[in-house]
N, C-alpha and C positions, 0 to 999 in steps of 0.2 A: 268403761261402764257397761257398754252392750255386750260385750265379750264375756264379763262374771255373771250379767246374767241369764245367758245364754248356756255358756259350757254346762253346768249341770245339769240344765232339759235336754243333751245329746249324747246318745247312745251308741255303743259298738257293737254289730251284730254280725254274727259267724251263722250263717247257714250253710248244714249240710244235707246233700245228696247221698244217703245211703247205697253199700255196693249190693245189686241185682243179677240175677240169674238169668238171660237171658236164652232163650230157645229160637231158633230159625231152622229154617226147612232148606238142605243145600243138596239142589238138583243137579244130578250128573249132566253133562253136556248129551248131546245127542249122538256122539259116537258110540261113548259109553252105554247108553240105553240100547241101544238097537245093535251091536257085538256082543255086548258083557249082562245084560238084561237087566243093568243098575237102575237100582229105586233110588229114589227121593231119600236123604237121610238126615235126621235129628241129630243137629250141633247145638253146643250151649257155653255162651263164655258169660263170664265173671266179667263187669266192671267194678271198678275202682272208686272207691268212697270220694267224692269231690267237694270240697270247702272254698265258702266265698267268703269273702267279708265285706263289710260298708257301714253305712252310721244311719240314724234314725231322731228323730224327735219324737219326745212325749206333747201329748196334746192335751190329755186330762190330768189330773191328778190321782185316776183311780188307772191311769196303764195304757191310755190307747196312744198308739205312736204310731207317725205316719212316715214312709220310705221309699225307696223306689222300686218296683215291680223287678225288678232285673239283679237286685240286692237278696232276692226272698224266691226267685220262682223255683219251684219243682222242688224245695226244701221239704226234705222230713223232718228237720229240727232246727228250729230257730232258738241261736242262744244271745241273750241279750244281756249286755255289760253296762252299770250304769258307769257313771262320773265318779262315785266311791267304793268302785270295785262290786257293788252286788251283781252278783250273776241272776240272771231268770230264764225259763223257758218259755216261749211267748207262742201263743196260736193263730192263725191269719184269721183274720176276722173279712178282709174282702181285698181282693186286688185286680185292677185296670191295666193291661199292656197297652192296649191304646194311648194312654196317658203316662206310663212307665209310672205310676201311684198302687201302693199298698199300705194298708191299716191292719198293724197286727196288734195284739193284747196282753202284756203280762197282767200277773195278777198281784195287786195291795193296794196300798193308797197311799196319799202324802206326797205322791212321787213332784220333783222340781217340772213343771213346764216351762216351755215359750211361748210367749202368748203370742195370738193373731195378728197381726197386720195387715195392709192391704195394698196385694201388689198393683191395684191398679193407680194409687196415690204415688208410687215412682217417679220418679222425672230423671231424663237422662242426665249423667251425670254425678249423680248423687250415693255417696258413700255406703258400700252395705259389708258385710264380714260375712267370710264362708265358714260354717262352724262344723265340723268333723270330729268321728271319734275313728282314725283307722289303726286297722291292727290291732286296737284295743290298748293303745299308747297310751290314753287316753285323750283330751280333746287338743285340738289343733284350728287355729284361728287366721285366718286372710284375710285381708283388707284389698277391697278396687270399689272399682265405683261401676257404677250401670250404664254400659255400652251401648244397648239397645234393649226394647221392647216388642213385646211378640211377636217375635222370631219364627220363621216355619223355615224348616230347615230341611224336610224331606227325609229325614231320617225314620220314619215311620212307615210302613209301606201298609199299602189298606184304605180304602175308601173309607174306613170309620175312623180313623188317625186322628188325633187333635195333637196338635203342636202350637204353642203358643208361650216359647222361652225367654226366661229374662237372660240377656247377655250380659257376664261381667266380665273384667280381666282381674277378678280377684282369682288365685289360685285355686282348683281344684284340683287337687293329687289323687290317685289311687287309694279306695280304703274311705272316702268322703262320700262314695255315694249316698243317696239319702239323706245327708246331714242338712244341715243349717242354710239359708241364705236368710240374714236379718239384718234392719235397718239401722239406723243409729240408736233407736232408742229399743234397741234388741227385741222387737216384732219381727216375726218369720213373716216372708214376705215371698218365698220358694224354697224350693226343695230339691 
């Protein structure tokens, strides 16, 4: 039951990195300068268009979904895939690397949520489902239970860092970032 009603408030989102031209200044070594009276010269290379993918939840009914920072960052376009195939293009409305949180926005209404939950109402032990849309399969479901609570795990580097992770040993594969963590009674409860 948490599982239906969760997979259609979860999203597949393809961000890309458009390819740029990039310009640097490459200075002869000092043999060169001072024998051959070489200057400084203008190179420019071309990178290569980069795509990521991960998953997302809607949070309103008019479009705002929340992900993970590291799912969306440095994107020129964010394409966002519901649960019945509609495609949208979504704009960041704000994003945290401190927190590894992003809130971005398609645009209509109607759309399915997850409602809120509250992770602090957890207790170890207790059954939650990791809900994903990767690849844009469409959604994919895990079941564990809650291993620990706020976790600092040092994975953040920075005096302004906030870490404070629910541990499950419910599956997260590749393509699930951002997606779901909700309780039995399908409250999102992490991300």
């Amino acid at each position: 039951e948490a599982a239906e009603k969760t997979v259609h408030g979860v999203v597949h989102i393809k961000s890309t990195v458009k390819s740029r031209t990039q310009t640097y200044q490459e200075i002869p070594d000092i043999f060169e300068q001072f024998m051959f009276g070489a200057r400084p010269r203008q190179r420019q290379y071309r990178t290569e268009p980069q795509v990521g993918y991960g998953s997302g939840v809607i949070l309103t009914k008019d479009g705002y979904i929340v992900t993970n920072n590291h799912v969306i960052e440095k994107a020129d376009e964010i394409q966002v895939t519901l649960n019945d195939n509609r495609v949208f293009i979504a704009t960041v409305i704000g994003a945290d690397s401190n927190t590894d949180l992003a809130l971005i926005k398609i645009d209509g209404d109607e759309f399915p949520v997850v409602p809120m939950g509250n992770s602090d109402d957890l207790r170890l032990g207790e059954w939650v489902l990791a809900v994903g849309n990767p690849f844009n399969l469409t959604s994919s479901v895990t079941a564990g239970v809650v291993s620990a609570k706020s976790r600092n795990i040092g994975i953040y580097q920075g005096g302004e860092s906030i870490e404070s992770f629910i541990q499950t040993d419910a599956a997260i594969n590749m393509g699930k970032s951002g997606g779901a963590l909700v309780n039995v009674r399908g409250e999102l409860v992490g991300i």
